[in-house]
C-alpha positions in Angstrom: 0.0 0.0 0.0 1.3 3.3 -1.3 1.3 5.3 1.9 -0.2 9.7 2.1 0.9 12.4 4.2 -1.5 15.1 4.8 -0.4 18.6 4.5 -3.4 20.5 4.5 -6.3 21.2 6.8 -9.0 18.0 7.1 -12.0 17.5 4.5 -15.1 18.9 6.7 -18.7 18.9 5.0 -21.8 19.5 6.2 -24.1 16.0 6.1 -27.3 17.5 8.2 -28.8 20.1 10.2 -32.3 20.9 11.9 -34.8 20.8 9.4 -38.3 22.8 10.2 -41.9 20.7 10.1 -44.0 23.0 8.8 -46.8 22.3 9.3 -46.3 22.0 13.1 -45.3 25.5 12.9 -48.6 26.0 11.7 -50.0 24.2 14.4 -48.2 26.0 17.1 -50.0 29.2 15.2 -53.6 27.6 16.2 -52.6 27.6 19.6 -51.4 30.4 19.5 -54.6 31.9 17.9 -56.5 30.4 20.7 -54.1 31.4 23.5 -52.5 35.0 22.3 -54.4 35.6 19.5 -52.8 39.5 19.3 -49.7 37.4 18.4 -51.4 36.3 15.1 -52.4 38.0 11.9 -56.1 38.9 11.9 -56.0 37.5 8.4 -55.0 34.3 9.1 -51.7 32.6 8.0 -50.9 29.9 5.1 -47.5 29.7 6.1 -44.4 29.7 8.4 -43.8 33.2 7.0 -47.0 34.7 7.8 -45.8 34.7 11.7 -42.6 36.3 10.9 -41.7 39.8 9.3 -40.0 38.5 6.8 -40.1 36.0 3.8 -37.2 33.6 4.4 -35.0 35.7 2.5 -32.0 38.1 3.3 -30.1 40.5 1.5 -26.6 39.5 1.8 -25.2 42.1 -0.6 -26.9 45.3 -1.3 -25.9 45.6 -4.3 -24.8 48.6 -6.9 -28.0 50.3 -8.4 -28.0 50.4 -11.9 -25.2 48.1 -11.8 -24.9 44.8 -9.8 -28.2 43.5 -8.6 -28.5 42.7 -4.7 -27.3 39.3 -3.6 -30.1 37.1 -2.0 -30.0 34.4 0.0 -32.7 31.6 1.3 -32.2 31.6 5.6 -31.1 27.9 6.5 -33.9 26.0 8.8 -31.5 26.2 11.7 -31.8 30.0 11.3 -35.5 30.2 10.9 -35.6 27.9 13.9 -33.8 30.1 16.6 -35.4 32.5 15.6 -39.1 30.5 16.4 -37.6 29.5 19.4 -37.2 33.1 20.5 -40.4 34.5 19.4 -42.2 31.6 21.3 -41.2 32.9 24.7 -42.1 36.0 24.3 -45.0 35.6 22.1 -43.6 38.4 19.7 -45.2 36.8 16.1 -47.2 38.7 13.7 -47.5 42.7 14.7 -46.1 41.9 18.2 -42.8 40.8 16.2 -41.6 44.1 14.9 -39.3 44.6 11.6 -36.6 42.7 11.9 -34.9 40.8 9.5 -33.4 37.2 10.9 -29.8 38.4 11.4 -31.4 41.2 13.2 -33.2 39.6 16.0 -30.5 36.9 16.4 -27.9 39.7 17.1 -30.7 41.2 19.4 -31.0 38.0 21.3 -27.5 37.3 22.0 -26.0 40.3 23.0 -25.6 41.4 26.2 -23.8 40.8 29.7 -26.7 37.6 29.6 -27.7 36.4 26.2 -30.4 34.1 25.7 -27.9 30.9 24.4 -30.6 28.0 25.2 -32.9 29.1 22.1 -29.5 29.0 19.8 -29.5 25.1 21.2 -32.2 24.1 18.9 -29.9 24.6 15.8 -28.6 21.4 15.5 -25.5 20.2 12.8 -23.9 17.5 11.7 -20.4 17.3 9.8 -18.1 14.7 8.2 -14.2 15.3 9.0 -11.6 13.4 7.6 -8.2 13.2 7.8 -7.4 14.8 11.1 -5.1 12.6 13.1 -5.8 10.4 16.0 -3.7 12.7 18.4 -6.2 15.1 17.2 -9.1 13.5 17.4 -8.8 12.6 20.8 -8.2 16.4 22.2 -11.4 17.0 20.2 -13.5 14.6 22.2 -11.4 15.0 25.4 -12.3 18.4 25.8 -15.5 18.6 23.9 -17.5 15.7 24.9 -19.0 16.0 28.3 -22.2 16.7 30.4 -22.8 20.8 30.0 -24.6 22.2 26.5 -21.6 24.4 26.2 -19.3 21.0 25.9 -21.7 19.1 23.3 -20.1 16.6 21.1 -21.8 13.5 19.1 -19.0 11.2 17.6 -19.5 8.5 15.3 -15.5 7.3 14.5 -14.3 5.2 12.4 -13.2 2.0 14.1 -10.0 0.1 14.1 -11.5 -3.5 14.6 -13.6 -3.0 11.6 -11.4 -1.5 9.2 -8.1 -1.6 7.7 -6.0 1.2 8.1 -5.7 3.5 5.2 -2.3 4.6 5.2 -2.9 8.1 5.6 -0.5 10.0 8.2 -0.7 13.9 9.2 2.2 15.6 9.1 2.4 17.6 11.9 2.3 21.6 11.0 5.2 22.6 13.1 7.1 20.6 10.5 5.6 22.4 7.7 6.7 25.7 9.8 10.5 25.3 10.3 13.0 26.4 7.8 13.2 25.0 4.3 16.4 22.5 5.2 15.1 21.6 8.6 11.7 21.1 7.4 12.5 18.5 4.2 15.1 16.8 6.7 12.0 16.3 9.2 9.5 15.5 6.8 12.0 12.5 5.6 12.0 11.1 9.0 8.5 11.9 9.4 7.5 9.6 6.5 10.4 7.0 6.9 9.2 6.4 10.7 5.4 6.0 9.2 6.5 3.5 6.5 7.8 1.2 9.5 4.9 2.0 11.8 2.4 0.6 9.4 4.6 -2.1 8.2 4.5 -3.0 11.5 0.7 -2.9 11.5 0.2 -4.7 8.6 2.6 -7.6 9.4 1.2 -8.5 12.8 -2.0 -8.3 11.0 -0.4 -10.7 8.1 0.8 -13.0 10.7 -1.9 -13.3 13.1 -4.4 -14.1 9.9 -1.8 -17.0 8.5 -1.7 -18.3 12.4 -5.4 -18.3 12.3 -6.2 -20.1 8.3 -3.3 -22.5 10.0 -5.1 -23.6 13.2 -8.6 -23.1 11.7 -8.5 -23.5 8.0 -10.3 -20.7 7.3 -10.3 -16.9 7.0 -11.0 -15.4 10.7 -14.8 -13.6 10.7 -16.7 -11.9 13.0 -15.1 -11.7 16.4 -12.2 -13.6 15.9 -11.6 -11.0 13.0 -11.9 -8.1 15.1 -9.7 -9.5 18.0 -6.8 -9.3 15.4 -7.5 -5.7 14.7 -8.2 -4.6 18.2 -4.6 -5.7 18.9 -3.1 -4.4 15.2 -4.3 -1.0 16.2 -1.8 -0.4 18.8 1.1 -0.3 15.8 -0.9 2.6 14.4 0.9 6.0 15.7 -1.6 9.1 17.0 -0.5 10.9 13.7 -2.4 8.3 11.3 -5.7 9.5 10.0 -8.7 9.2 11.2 -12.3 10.3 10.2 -15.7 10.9 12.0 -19.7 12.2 12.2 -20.0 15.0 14.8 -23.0 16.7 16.1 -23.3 19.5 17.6 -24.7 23.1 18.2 -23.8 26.8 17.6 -23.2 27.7 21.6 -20.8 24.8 21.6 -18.8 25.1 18.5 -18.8 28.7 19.2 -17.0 27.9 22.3 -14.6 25.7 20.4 -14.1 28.2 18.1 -12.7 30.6 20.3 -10.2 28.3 22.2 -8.9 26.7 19.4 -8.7 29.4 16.6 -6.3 31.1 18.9 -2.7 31.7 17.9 -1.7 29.6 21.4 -4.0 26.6 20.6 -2.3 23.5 19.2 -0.9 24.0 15.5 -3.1 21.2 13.7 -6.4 21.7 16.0 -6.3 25.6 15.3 -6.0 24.5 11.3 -8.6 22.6 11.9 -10.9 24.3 13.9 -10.4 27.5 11.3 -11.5 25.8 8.3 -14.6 24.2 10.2 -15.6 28.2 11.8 -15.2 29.1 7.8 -17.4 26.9 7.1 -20.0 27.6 9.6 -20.1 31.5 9.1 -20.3 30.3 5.6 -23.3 28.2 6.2 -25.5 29.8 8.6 -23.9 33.5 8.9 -26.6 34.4 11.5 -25.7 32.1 14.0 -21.6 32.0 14.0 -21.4 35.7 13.5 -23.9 36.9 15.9 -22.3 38.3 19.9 -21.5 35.2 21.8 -21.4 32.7 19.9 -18.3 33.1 17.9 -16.3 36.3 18.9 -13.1 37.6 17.3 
């Protein structure tokens, strides 16, 4: 197997996020009707959009006049959501909801010496990231896993008794930092050192499947299969690749954000964790750039 070495920040891509019901949003308006019905319109509503002061649209660009037309975008469901959330506690649909656009009343919301964070809890999203080492990976869920919304992780990882190891190693970005001599001399040994790590792994995985065909006449399956790798995956060093699922909300990867974007933060984490806030504020702009959630 031909071996990589990763350079560049890990592959992150959005796979899910919140996604509105409608119609229960329309239903939540008829009890609303019955309950507050100052927080409805007097002529009815036909959809989400009826409740809110806007149509699910934003501006993103003013534009030029008479030159370059306005950029418009479609809000994600994650941002029409906190914004629902909001409104529901104060009741402020309809005429009670005043003219502001979604950015608008999420900045409103989280600003503040105490913002109201548990309505940005219902955004929910989920990402695919490859190709960040184990070493990595494990700070990620060491210090981002836990009990408290603000420490909110959901992992799915890739396992080692299931699969066979890829031959994908990180190179570590203080290597990619030093000078030019030092840094090919390094990245020499970096990859020499890898070749005999998963040589390693691959020949006590050769070897334990020969002793087993040997003693059992047949290739090892199920359990038996996975005992082999369980015990091949200690060769594996904490700069080979790795790839996960993770879940999570805008309070808490706000919070990650902030500690590992900084200049002190681990080299490879803070690559990381900059391409994934790009991709965020990219995403769903109202909810990574609004106060305290993601500040500078």
């Amino acid at each position: 197997m031909e071996l990589r070495f990763v350079t560049e920040a890990p592959t992150i891509t959005v796979q899910a996020e919140q996604q509105l019901d409608h119609a229960g949003v329309l239903e939540m308006a008829r009890w609303l009707q019955e309950h507050r019905p100052d927080c409805v319109p007097d002529e009815g509503f036909n959809s989400t959009f009826d409740l809110l002061p806007h149509d699910g649209t934003e501006v993103v660009a003013p534009g030029v006049p008479g030159e370059f037309p306005a950029t418009v975008r479609s809000l994600t469901d994650n941002e029409l959501l906190v914004e629902i959330a909001g409104r529901e506690c104060y009741h402020s649909f309809a005429e009670k909801a005043g003219k502001k656009s979604n950015k608008e009343y999420i900045e409103n919301t989280q600003k503040g010496v105490i913002p109201h964070a548990s309505i940005m809890y219902h955004a929910q999203m989920t990402f695919f990231i490859g190709d960040i080492s184990m070493r990595v990976a494990r700070e990620l869920q060491r210090n981002y896993i836990g009990h408290a919304k603000d420490e909110e992780g959901s992992p799915s990882q890739e396992s080692t008794r299931f699969t066979h190891h890829y031959g994908w190693y990180v190179v570590q970005p203080y290597i990619l930092r030093l000078p030019e001599d030092f840094r090919q001399y390094e990245l020499e040994r970096f990859e020499a050192q890898m070749r005999i790590e998963h040589k390693a792994y691959e020949d006590f995985i050769e070897r334990q499947m020969a002793t087993y065909r040997f003693e059992h006449h047949q290739e090892p399956k199920g359990l038996d299969r996975k005992r082999i790798y369980e015990a091949a995956a200690g060769y594996l060093p904490m700069q080979a690749s790795t790839s996960f699922v993770w879940t999570s909300n805008p309070i808490a990867l706000g919070k990650l954000f902030r500690e590992r974007c900084d200049e002190a933060a681990d080299l490879e984490f803070s690559r990381f964790a900059k391409k994934w806030r790009a991709l965020c504020r990219h995403r769903w702009p109202n909810l990574f750039l609004a106060k305290g959630t993601d500040e500078q």
